[in-house]
N, C-alpha and C positions, 0 to 999 in steps of 0.2 A: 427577086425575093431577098436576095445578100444583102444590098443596099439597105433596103427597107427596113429590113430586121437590124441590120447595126444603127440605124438612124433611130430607133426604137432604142435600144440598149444605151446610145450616147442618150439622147432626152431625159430616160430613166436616171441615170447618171447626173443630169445635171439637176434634176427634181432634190433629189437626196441630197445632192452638197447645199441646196439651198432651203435644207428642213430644218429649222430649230423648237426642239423639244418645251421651251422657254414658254414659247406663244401657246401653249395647247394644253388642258387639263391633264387630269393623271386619267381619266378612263380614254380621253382621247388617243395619248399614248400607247396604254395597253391598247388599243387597238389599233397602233400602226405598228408595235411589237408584232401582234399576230399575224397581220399580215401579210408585212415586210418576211418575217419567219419563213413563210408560203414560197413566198418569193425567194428568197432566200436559196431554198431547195429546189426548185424549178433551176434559178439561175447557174445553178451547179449541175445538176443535170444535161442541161441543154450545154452547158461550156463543157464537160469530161466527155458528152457525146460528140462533140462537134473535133475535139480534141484527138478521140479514137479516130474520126475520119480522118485530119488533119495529118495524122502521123502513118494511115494507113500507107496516104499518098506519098510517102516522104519529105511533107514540108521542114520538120523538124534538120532532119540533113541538110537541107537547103539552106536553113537557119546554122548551120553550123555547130550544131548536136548531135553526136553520132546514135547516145540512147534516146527516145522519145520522153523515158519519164523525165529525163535531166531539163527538156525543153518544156514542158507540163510546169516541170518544178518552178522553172526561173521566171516562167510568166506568169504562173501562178501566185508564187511566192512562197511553195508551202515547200515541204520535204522531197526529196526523190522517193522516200519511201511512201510516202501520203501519194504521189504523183501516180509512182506504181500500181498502188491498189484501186485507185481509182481508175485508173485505162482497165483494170483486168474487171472490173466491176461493170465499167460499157460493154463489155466485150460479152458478159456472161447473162446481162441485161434480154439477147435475143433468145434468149431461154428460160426468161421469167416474164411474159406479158403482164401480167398483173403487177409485179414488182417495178416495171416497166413503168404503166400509168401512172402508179399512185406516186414516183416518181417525180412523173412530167407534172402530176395535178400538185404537186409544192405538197403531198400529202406524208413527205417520207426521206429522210437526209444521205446521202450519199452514204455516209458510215452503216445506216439502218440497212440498207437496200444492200449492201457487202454484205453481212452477215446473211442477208436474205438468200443471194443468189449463190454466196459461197457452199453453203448448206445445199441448197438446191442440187448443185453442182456434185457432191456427195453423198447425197440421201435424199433422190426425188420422189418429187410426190408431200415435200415438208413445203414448197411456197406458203400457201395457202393459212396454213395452220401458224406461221411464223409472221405474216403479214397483218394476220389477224393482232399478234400477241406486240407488234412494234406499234400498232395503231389503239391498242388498248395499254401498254405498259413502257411501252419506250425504250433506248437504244440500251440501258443498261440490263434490265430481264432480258430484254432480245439477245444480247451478248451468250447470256447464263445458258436460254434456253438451249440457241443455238449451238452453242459451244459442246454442251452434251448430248445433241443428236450428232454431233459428228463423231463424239469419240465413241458413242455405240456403237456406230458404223463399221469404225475404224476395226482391225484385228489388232487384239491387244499385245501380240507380240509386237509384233510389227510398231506398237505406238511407244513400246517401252524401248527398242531400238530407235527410235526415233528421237525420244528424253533423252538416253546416253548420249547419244551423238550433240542432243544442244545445249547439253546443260551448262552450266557459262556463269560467272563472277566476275566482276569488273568495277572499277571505281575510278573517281577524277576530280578534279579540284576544280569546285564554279567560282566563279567572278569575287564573292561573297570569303573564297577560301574553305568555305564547305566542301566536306567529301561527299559526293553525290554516290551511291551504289546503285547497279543493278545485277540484278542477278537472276539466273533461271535454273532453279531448284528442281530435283526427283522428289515428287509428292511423298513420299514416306519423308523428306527430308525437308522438305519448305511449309508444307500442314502443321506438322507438331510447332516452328517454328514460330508459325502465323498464329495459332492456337495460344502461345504461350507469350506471344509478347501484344495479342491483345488483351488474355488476363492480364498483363501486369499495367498497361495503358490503362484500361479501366479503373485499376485501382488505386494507380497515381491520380487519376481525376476526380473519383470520390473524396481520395483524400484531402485534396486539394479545396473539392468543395464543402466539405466537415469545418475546414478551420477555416473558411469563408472568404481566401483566396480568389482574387477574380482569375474568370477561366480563360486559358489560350486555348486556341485551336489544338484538337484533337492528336495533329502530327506532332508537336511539340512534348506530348507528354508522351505517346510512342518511338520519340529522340530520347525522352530521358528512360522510359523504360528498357531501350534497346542497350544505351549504356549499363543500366543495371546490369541485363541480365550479361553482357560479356565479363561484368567484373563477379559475378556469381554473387549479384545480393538482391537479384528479385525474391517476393516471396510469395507463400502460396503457389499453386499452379505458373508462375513462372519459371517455379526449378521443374519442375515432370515434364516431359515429351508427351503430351495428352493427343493421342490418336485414336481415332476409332475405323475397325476395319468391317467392311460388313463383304460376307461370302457368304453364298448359296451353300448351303449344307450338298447339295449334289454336286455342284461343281467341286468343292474341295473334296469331295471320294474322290469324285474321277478325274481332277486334275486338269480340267479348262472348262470356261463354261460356256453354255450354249443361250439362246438368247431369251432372254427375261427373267435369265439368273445374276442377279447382281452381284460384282466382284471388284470391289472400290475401295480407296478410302475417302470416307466421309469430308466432302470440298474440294477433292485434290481429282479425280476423273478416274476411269477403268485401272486393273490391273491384272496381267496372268496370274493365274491360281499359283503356281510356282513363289513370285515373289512375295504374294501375300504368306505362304508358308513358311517361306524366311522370316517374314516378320514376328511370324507368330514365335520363333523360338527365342526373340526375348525383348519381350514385351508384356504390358499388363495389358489384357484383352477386356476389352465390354462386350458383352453378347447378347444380343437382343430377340428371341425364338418370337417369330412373327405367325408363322404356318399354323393355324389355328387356335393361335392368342389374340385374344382383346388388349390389346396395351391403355383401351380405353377404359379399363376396369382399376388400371396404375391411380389409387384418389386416398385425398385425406384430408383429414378436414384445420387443418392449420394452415398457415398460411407459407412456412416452409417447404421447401420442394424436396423431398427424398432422392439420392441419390439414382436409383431407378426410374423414376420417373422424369429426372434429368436428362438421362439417358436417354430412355427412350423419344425425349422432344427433343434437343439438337440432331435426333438424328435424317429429322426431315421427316415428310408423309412418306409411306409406305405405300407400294414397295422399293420404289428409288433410291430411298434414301440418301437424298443426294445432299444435305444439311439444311440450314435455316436463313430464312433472310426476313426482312419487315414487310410484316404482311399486308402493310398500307401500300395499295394500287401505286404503281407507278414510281416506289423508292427505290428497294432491292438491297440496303446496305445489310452489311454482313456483321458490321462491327458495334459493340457497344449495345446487342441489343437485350431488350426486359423482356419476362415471362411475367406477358400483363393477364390476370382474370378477366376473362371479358368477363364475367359474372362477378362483379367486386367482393372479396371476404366480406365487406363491412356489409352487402347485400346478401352474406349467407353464400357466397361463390364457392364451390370445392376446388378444391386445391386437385385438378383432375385433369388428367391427359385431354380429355375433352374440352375443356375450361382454360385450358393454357395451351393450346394449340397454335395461336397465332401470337408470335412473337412482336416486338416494337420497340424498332431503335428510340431514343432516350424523347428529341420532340415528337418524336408522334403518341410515345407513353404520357407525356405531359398530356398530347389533347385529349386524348381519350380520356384520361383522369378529370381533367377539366369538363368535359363533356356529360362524364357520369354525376359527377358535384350539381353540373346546369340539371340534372335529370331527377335529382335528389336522391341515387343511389347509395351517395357516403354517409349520408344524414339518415339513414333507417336504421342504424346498428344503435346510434343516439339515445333516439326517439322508443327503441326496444328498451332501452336503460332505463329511460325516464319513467317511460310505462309503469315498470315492475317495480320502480320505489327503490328506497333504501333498506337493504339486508334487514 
């Protein structure tokens, strides 16, 4: 079977180096993209599995590798850390059949399938629901989803023990002579952060595009924003620490909460009642009374958004609150995004928690605008004018 199967993988191999994209249409293409994709993920699969046995055995030592990811890594080519999670993802693999197949059938990427089984592994009983969400929205929601089934899971002391210990700041000089940063921030401390220096990204971009500036990429004007705000000249919302905390009015009596009492802040994941009460003594709080309010009643008829009703939309659907992302299938960006009317003003749209419900980073606001235009949405507010005549 050995044989056979590497004589298969060599063939495959020598197909591909003799593909040129040149001879074949652009649909042709797209569908050796997809394909290939398929394959792709199988091929990974089948090599990180074949790998877990390989090192079961100790061939790795044999090779002259005392850890297995290091031997993964060098044949692979990729990271020891990539290496690592990959062996731990075969490994946890015999405890997700389904995450298993859709695997083998090229239907699912090795990163997808980690998230899958990692979850798994700490809150089962979520495969299912999570394999569903990587085959309908892809690794980056999957990331989102996943990420906050664990830390419900999690006991929030125990996570915020956790933060202390990895919190971490570090920098280094690339090739370019650029200081590269990373760093892993305590959500009270990286949110307002993140908050404040996508206000001011944004607003270098507008501005940029007002006096007709051709635009750079996103991170570039998030470099010049971040300069600002260290030298204290962003403005607007990039001078405030804009956080929003949301606690169960019962857990903050009693001082931890129990499950399906939310105690977060808004993008950043759980937090004990305790620290959240720290926060609270000095800081500008937003409060949002959900427990038998309509926030969908938050409406008005301009096309400005009240501060309330602000509020209450970043702060995600209820009752999670976990905040906002683009609500076009399959994007998830967090940044830069519009509070589009699905119901356009110039079609009489209110200006209403209902009606701006579903947020949309900057192109997918374009198509939907474009979309309503094709629909002749924009064009009735017009035609209303023309109607009625001159005063």
């Amino acid at each position: 079977m050995a044989p056979r199967f590497l004589a298969l993988a060599k063939e495959l191999r020598e197909e591909l180096a003799g593909f040129e994209p040149a001879l074949y249409s652009g649909a042709d293409c797209a569908a050796v993209v997809e394909a290939l994709a398929g394959t792709e993920k199988a091929c990974a699969a089948a090599k990180t599995r074949a790998a877990l046995r390989a090192t079961e055995c100790g061939v790795h030592r044999e090779a002259g590798f005392f850890d297995a990811e290091d031997w993964l890594a060098r044949t692979s080519g990729t990271s020891a850390h990539q290496a690592r999670e990959d062996l731990k993802t075969a490994e946890r693999l015999a405890d997700c059949p389904a995450t298993k197949q859709a695997l083998l059938d090229g239907a699912l990427s090795m990163g997808e399938a980690a998230e899958i089984t990692k979850t798994e592994a700490e809150c089962p009983g979520s495969e299912h629901e999570l394999l569903a969400e990587a085959k309908r929205e892809g690794l980056g929601t999957l990331k989102d989803k996943a990420r906050r089934k664990r830390q419900e899971a999690a006991d929030p002391d125990e996570a915020r023990r956790k933060q202390r210990r990895a919190r971490d700041v570090h920098g280094f000089l690339d090739d370019l002579g650029l200081v590269q940063l990373r760093a892993g921030l305590l959500p009270e401390i990286g949110i307002p952060l993140l908050n404040r220096l996508d206000a001011e990204t944004d607003r270098l971009r507008r501005q940029a595009k007002k006096e007709g500036r051709e635009l750079e990429p996103r991170g570039a004007y998030a470099h010049d924003a971040f300069a600002a705000m260290l030298e204290g000249q962003g403005k607007g919302k990039a001078k405030s620490a804009d956080v929003v905390v949301v606690c169960d009015l019962r857990a903050w009596r009693r001082g931890h909460a129990h499950e399906g009492e939310p105690c977060h802040i808004v993008g950043g994941g759980p937090l004990p009642v305790d620290v959240v009460k720290e926060l609270s003594e000095d800081a500008f709080l937003k409060v949002v009374l959900h427990d038998g309010v309509d926030i969908a009643m938050v409406c008005h008829l301009g096309r400005h958004i009240p501060a309330e009703l602000r509020t209450a939309l970043e702060l995600g659907p209820p009752a999670e609150f976990e905040g906002v992302t683009c609500s076009v299938a399959g994007c998830g960006r967090r940044y830069g995004l519009e509070w589009d009317h699905e119901d356009p003003v110039a079609n009489h749209g209110p200006t209403s928690y209902q009606n701006l419900k579903k947020p949309k980073c900057w192109p997918h606001h374009q198509e939907k605008t474009a979309a309503d235009r094709m629909a002749g949405l924009l064009d009735r507010a017009i035609k209303r004018l023309e109607e009625r005549g001159p005063p």
